[in-house]
Biopython code that builds the backbone (N, CA, C, O; Angstrom):
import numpy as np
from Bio.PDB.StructureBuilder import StructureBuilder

atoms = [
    (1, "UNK", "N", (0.822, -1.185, 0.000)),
    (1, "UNK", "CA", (0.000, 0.000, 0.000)),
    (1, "UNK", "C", (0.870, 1.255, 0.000)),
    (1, "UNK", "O", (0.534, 2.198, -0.716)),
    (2, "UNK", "N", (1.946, 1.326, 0.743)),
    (2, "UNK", "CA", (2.896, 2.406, 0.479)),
    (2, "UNK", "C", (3.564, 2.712, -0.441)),
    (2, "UNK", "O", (3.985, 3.866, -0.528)),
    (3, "UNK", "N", (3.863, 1.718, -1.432)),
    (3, "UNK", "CA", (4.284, 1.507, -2.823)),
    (3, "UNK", "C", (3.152, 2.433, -3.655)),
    (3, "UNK", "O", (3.687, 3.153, -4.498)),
    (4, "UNK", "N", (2.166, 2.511, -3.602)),
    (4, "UNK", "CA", (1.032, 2.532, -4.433)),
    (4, "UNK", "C", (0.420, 3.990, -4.074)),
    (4, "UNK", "O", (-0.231, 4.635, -4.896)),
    (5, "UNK", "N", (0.734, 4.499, -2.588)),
    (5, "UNK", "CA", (0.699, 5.549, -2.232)),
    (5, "UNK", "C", (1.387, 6.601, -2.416)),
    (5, "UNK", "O", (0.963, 7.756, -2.475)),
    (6, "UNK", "N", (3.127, 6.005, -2.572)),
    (6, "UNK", "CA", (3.693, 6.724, -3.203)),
    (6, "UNK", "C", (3.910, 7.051, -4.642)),
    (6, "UNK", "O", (4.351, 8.181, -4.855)),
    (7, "UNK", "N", (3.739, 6.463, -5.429)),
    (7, "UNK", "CA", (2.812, 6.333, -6.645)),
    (7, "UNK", "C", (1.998, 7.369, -6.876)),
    (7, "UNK", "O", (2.289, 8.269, -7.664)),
    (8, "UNK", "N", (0.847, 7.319, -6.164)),
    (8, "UNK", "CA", (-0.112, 8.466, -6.264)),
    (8, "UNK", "C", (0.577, 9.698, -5.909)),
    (8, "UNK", "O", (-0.001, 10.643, -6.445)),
    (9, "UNK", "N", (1.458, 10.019, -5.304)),
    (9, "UNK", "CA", (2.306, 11.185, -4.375)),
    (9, "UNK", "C", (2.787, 12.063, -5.885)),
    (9, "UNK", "O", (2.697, 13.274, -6.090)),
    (10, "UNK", "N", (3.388, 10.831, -6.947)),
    (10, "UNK", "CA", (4.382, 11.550, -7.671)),
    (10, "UNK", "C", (5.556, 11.054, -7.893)),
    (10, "UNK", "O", (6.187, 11.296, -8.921)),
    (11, "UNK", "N", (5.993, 10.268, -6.904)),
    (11, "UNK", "CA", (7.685, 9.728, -6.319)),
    (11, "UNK", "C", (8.012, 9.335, -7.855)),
    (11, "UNK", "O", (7.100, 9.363, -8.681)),
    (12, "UNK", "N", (9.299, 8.976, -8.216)),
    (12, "UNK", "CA", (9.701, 8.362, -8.964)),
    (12, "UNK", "C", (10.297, 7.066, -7.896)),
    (12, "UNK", "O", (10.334, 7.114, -6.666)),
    (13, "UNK", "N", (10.749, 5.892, -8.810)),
    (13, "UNK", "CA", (10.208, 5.617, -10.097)),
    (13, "UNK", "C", (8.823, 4.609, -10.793)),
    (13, "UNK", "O", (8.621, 3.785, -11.684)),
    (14, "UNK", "N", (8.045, 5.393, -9.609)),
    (14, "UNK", "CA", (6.001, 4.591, -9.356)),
    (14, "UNK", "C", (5.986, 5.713, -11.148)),
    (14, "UNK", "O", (6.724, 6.620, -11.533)),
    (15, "UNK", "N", (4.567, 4.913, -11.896)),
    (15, "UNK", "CA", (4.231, 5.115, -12.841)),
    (15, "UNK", "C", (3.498, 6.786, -12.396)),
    (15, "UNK", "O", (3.439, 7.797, -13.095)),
    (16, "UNK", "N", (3.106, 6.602, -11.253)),
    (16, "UNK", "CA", (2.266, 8.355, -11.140)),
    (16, "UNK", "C", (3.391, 9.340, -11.249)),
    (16, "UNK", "O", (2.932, 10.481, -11.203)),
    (17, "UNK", "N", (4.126, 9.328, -11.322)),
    (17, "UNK", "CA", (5.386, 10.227, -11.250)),
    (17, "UNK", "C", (5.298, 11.205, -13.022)),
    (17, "UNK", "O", (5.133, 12.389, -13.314)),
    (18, "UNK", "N", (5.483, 10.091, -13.729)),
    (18, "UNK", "CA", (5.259, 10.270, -15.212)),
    (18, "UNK", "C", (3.757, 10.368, -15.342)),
    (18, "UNK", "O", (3.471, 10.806, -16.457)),
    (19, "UNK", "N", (2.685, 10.112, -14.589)),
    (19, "UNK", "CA", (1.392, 10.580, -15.031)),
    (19, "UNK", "C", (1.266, 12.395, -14.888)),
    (19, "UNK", "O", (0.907, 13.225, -15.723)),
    (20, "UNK", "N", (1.636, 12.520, -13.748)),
    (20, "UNK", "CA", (1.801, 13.912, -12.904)),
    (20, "UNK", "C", (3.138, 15.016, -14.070)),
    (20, "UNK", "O", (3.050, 16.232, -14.235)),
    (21, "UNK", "N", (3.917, 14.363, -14.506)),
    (21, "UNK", "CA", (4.970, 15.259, -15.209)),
    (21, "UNK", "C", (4.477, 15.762, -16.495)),
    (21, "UNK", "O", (4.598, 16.921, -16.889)),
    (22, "UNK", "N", (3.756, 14.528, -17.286)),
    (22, "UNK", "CA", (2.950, 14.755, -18.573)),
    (22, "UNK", "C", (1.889, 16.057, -18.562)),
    (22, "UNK", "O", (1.650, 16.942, -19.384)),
    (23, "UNK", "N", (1.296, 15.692, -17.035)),
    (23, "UNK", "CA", (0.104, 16.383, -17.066)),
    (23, "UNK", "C", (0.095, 17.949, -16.720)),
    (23, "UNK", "O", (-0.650, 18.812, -17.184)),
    (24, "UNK", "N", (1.334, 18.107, -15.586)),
    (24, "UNK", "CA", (2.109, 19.718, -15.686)),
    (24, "UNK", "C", (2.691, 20.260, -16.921)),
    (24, "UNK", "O", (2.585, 21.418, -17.326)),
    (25, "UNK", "N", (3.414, 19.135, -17.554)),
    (25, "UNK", "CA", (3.741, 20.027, -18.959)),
    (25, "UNK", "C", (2.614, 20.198, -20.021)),
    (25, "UNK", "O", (2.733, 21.242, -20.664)),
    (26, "UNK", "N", (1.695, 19.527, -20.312)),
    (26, "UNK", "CA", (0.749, 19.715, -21.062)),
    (26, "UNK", "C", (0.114, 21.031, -20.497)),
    (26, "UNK", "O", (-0.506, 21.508, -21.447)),
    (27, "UNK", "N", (-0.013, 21.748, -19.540)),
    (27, "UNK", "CA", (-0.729, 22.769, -18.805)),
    (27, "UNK", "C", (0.455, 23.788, -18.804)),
    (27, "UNK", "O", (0.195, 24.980, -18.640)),
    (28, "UNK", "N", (1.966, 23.301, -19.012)),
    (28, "UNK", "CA", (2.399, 24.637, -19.207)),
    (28, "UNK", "C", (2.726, 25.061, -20.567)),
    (28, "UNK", "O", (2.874, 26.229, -20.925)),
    (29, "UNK", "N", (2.859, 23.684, -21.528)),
    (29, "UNK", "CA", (2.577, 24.186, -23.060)),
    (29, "UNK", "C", (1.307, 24.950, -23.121)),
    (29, "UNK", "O", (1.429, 26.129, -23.453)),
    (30, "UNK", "N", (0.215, 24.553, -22.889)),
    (30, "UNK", "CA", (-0.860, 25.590, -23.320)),
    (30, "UNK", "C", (-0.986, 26.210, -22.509)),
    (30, "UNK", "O", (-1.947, 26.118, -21.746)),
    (31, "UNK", "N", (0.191, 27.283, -22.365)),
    (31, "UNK", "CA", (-0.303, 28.333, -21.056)),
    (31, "UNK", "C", (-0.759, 28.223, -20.225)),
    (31, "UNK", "O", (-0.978, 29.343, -19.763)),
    (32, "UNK", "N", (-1.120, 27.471, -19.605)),
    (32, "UNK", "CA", (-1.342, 27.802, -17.887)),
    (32, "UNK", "C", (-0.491, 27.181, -16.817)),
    (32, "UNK", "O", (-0.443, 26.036, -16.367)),
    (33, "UNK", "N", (0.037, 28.071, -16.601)),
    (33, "UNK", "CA", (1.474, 27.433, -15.606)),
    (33, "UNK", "C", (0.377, 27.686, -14.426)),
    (33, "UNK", "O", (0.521, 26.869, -13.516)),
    (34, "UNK", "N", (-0.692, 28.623, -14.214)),
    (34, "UNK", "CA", (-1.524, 28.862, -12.757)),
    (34, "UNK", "C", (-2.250, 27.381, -12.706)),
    (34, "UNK", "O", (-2.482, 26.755, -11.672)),
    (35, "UNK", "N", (-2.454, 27.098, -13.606)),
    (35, "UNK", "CA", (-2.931, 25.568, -13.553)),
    (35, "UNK", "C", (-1.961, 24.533, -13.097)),
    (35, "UNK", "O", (-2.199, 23.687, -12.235)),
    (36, "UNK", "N", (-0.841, 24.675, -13.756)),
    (36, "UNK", "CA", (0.449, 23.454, -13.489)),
    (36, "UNK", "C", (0.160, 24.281, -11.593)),
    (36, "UNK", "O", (-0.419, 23.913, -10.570)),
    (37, "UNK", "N", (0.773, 25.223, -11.918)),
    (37, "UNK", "CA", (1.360, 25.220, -10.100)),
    (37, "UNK", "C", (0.151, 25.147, -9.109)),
    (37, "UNK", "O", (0.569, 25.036, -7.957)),
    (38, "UNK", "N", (-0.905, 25.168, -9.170)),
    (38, "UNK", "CA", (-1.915, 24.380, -8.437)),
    (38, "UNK", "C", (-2.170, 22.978, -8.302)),
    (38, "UNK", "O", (-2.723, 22.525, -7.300)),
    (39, "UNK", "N", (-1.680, 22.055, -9.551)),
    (39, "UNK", "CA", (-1.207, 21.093, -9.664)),
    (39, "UNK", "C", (-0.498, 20.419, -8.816)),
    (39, "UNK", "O", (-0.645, 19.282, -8.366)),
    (40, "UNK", "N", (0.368, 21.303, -8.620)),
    (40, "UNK", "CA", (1.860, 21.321, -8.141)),
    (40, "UNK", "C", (1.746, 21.038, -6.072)),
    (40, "UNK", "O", (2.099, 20.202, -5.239)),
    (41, "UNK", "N", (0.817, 22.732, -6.150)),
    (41, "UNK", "CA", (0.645, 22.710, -4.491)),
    (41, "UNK", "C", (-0.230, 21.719, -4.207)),
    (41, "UNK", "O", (0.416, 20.917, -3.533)),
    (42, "UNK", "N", (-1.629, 21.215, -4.376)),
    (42, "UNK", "CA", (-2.147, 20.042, -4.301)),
    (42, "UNK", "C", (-1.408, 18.683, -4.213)),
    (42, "UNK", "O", (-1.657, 17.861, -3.331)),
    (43, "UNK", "N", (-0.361, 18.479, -5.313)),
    (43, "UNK", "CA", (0.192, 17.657, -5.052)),
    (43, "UNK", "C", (1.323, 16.967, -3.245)),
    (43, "UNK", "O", (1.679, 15.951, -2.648)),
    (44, "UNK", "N", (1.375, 18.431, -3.214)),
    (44, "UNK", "CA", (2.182, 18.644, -2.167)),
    (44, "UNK", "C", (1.267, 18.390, -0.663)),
    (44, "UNK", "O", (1.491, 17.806, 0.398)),
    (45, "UNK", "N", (0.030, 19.251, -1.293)),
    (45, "UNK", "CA", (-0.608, 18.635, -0.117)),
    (45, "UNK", "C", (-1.107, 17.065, 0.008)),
    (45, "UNK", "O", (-1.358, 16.489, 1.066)),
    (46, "UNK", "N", (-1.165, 16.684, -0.907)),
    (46, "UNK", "CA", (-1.507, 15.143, -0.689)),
    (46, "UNK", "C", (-0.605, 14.437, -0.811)),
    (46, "UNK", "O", (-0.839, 13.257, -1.073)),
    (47, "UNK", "N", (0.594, 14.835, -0.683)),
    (47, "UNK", "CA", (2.206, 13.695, -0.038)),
    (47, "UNK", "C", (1.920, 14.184, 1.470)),
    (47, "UNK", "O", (2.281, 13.379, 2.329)),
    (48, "UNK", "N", (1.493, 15.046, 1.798)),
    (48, "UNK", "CA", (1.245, 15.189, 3.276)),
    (48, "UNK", "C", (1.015, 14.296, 4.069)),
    (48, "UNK", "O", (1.592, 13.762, 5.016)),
    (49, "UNK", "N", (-0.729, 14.130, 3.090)),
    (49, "UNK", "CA", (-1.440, 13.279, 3.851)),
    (49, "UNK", "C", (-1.081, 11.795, 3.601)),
    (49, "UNK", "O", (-1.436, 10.898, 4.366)),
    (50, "UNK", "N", (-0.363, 11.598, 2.497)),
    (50, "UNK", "CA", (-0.261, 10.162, 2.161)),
    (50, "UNK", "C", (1.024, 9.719, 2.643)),
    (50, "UNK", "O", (1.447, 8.567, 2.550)),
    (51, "UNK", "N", (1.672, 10.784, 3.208)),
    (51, "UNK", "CA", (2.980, 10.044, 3.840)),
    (51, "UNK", "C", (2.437, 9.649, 5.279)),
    (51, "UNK", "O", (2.844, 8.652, 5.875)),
    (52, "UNK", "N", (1.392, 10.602, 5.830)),
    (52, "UNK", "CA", (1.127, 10.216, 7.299)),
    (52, "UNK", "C", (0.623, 9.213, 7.132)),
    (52, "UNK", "O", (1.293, 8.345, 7.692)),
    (53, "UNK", "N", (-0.712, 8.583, 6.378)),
    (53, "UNK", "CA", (-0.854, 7.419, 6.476)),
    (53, "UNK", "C", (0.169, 6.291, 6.435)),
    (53, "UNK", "O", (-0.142, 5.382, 7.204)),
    (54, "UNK", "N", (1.091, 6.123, 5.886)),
    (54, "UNK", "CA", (2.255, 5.382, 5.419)),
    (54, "UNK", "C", (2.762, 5.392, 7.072)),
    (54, "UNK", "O", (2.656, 4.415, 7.814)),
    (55, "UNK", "N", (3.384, 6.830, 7.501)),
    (55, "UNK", "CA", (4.101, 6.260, 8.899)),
    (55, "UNK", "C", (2.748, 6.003, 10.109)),
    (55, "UNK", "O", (3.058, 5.421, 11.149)),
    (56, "UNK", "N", (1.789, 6.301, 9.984)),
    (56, "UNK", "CA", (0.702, 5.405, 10.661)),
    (56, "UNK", "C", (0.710, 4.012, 10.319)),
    (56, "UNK", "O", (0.733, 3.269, 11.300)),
    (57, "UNK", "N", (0.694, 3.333, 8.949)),
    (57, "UNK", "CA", (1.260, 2.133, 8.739)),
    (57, "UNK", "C", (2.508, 1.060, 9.310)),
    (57, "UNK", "O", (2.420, -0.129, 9.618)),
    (58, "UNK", "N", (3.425, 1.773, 9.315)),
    (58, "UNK", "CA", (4.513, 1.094, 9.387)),
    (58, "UNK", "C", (5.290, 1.876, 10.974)),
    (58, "UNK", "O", (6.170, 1.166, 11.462)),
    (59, "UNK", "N", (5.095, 2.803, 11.497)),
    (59, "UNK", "CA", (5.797, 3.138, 12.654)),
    (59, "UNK", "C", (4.763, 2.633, 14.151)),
    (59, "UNK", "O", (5.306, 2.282, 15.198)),
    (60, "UNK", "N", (3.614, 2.675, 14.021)),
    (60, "UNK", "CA", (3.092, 2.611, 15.382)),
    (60, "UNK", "C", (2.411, 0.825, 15.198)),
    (60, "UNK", "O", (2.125, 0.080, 14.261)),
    (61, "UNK", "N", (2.396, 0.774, 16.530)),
    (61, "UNK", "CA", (1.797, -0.398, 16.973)),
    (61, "UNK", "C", (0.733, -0.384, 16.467)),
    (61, "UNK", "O", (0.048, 0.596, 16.176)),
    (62, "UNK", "N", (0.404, -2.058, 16.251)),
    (62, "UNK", "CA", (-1.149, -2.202, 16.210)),
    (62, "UNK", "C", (-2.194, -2.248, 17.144)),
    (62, "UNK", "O", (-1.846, -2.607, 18.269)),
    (63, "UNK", "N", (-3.077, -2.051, 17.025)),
    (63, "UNK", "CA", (-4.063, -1.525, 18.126)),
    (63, "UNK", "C", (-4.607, -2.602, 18.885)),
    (63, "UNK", "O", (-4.937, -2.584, 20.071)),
    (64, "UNK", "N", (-4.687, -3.920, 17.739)),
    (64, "UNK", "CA", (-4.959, -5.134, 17.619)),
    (64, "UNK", "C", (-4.590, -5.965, 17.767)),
    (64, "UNK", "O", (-3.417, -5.767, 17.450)),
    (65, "UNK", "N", (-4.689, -7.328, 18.166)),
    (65, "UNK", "CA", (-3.498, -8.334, 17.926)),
    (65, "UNK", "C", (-4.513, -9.449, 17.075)),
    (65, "UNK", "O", (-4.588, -10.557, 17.606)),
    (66, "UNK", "N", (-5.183, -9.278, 15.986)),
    (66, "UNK", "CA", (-6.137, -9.845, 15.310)),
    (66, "UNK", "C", (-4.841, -10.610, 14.380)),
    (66, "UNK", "O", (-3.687, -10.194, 14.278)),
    (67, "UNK", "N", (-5.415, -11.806, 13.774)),
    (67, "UNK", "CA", (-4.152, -12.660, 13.038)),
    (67, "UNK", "C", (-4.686, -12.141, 11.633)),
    (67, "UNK", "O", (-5.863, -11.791, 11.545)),
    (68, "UNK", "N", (-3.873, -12.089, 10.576)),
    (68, "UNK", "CA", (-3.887, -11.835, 9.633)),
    (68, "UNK", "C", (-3.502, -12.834, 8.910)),
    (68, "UNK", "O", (-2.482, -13.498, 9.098)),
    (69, "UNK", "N", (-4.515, -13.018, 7.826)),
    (69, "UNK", "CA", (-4.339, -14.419, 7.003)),
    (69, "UNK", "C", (-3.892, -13.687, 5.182)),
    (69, "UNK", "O", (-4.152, -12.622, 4.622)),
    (70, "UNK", "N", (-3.046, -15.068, 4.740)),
    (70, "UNK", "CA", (-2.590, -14.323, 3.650)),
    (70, "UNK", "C", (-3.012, -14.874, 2.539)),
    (70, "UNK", "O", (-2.692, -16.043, 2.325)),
    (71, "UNK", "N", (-3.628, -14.331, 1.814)),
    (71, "UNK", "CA", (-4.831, -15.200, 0.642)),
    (71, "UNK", "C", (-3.475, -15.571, -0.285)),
    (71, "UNK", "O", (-2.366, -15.247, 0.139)),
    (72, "UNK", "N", (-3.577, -16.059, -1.184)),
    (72, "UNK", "CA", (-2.525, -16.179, -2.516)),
    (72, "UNK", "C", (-3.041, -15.545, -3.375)),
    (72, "UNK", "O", (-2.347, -14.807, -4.074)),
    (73, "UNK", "N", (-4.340, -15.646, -3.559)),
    (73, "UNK", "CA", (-4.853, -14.556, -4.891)),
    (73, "UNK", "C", (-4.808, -13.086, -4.179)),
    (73, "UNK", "O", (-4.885, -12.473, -5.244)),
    (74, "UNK", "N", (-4.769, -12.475, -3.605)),
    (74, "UNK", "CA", (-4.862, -11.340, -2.989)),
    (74, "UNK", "C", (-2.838, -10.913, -3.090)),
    (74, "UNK", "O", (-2.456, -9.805, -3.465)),
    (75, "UNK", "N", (-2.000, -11.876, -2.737)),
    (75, "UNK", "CA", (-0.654, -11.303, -3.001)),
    (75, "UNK", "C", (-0.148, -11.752, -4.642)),
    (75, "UNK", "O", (0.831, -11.221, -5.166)),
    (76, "UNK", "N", (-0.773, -12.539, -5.160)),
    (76, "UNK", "CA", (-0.938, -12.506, -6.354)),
    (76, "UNK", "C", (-1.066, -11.086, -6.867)),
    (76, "UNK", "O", (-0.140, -10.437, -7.354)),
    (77, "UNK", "N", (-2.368, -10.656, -6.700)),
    (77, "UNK", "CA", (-3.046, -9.405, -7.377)),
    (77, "UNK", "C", (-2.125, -8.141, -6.998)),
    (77, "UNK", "O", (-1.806, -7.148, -7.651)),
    (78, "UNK", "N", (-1.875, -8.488, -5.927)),
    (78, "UNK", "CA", (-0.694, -6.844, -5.801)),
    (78, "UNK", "C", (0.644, -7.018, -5.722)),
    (78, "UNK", "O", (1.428, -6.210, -5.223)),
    (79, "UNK", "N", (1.006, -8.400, -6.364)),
    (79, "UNK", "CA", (2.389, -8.593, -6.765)),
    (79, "UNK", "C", (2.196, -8.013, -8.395)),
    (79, "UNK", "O", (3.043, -7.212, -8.787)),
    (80, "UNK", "N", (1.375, -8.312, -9.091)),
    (80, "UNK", "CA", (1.267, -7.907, -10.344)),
    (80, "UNK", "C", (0.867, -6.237, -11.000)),
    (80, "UNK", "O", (1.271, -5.685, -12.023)),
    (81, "UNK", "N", (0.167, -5.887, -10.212)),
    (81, "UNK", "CA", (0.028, -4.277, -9.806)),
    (81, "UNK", "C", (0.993, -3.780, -9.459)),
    (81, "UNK", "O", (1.353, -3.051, -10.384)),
    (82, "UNK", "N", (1.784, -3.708, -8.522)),
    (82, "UNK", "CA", (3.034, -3.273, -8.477)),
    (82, "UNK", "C", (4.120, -3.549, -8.988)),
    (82, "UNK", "O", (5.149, -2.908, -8.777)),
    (83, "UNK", "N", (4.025, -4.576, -9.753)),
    (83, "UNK", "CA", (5.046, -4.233, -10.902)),
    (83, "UNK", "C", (4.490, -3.876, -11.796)),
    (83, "UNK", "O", (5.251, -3.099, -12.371)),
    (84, "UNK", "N", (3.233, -3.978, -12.525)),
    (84, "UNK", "CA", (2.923, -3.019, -13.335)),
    (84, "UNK", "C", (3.187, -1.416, -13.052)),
    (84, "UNK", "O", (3.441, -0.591, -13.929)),
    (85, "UNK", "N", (3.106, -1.226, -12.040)),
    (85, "UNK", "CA", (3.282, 0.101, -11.638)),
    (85, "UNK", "C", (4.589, 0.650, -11.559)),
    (85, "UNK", "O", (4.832, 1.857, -11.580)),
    (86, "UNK", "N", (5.801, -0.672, -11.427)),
    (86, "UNK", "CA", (6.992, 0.212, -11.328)),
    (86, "UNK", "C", (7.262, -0.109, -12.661)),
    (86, "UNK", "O", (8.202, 0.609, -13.004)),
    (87, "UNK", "N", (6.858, -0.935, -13.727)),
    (87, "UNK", "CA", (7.177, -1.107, -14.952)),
    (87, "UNK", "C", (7.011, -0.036, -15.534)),
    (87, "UNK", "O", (8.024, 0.434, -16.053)),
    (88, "UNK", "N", (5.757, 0.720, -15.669)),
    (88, "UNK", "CA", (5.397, 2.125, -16.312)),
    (88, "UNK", "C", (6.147, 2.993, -15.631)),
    (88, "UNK", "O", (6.580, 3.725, -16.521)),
    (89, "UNK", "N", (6.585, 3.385, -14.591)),
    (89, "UNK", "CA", (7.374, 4.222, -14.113)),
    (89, "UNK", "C", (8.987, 4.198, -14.652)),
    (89, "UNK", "O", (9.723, 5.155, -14.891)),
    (90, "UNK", "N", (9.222, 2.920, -14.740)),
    (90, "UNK", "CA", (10.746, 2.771, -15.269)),
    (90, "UNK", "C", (10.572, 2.899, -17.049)),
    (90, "UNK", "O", (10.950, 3.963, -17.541)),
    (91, "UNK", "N", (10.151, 2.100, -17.748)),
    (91, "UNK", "CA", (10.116, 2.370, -18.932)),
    (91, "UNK", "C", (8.134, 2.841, -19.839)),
    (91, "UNK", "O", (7.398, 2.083, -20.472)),
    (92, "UNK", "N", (7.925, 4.379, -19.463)),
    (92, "UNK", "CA", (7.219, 4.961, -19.910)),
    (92, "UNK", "C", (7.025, 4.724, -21.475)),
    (92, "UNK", "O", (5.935, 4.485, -21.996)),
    (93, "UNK", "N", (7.742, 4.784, -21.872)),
    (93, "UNK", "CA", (7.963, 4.937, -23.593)),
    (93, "UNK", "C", (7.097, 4.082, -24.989)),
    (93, "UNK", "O", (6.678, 4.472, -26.079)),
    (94, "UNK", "N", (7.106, 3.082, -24.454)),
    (94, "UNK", "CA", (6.372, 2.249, -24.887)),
    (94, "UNK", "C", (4.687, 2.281, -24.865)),
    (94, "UNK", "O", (3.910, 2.173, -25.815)),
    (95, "UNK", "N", (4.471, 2.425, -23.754)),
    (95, "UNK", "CA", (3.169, 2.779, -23.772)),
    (95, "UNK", "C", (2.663, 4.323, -24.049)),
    (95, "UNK", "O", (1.528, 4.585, -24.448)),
    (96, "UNK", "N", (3.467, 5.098, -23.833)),
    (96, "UNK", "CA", (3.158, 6.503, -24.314)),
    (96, "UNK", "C", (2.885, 6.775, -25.697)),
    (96, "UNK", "O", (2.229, 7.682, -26.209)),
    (97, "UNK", "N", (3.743, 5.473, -26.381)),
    (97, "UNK", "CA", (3.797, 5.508, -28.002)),
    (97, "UNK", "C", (2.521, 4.918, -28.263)),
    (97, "UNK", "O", (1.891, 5.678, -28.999)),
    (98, "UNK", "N", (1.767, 3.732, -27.934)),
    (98, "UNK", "CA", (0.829, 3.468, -28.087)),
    (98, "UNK", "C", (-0.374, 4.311, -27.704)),
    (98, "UNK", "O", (-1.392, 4.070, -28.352)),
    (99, "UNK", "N", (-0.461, 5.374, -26.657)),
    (99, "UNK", "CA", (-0.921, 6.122, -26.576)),
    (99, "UNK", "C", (-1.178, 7.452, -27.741)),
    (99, "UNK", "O", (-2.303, 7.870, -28.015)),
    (100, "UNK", "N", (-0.352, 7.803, -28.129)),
    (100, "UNK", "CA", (-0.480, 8.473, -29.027)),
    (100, "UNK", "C", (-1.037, 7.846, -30.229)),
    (100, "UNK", "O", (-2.049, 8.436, -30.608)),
    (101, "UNK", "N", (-0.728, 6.909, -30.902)),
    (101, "UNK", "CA", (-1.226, 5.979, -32.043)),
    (101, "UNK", "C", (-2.476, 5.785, -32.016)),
    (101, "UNK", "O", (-3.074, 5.473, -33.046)),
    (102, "UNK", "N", (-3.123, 5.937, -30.795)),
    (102, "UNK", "CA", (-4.818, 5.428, -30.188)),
    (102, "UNK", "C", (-5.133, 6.948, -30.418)),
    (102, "UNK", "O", (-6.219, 7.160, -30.957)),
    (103, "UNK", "N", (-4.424, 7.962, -30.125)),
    (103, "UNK", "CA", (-5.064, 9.543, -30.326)),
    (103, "UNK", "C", (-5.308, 9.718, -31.739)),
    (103, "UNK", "O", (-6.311, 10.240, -32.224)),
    (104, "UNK", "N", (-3.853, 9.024, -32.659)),
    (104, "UNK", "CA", (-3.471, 9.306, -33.925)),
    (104, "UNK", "C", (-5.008, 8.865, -34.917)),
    (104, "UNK", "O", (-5.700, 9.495, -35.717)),
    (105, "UNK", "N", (-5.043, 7.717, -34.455)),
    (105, "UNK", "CA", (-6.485, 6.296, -35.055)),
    (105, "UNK", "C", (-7.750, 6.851, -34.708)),
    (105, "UNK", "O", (-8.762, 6.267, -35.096)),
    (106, "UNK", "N", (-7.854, 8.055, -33.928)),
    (106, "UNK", "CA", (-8.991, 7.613, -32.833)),
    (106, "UNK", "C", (-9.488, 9.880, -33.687)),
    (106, "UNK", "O", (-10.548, 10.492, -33.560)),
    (107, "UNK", "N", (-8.475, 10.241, -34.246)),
    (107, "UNK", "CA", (-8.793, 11.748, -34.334)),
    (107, "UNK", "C", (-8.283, 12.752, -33.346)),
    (107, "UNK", "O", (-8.560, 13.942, -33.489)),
    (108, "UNK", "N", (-7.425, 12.251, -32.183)),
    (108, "UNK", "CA", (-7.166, 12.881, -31.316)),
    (108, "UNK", "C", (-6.545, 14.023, -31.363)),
    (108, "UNK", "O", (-6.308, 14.641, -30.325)),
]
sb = StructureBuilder()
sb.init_structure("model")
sb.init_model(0)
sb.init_chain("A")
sb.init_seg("    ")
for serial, (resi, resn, name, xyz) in enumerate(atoms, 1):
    if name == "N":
        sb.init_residue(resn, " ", resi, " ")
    sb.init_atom(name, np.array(xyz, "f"), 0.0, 1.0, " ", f" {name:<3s}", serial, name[0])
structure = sb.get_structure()
């Protein structure tokens, strides 16, 4: 979950990093950098909050001492998500190209 949180934050090298960079420069090519840098401070505020959850995660005790069971399809599913996620983060390129080709086909 902290993987995935940081991800959403921006961090490199999680795929949101390159979602978030695309999406500031597209806003400062067409003029609006007041757009990018609201972008920008938002972003900032929600590493705030998503880092506190993270050290609420991993620094304090549990409240609980409930057992935790570990499905296989469940670490399955977010073994494959997270590397999808650091896959797009490390090599963007590929899919960006197909992205465009779908704009290219599509009238974009």
């Amino acid at each position: 979950m902290a993987f995935f949180m940081l991800s959403l934050t921006g961090i490199p090298p999680a795929s949101g990093f390159f979602g978030k960079y695309y999406l500031f420069l597209a806003a400062v090519d067409g003029n609006l950098g007041w757009l990018a840098m609201i972008g920008v401070i938002t972003s900032v505020i929600s590493a705030f909050f998503y880092l506190r959850v993270i050290v609420d995660m991993t620094m304090r005790e549990p409240q609980s001492e409930t057992p935790s069971r570990i499905y296989p399809a469940l670490v399955t599913t977010l073994a494959v998500t997270a590397l999808g996620t650091l896959l797009l983060g490390l090599w963007p390129g590929p899919w960006l190209q197909m992205a465009q080709a779908g704009l290219k086909l599509f009238g974009g």
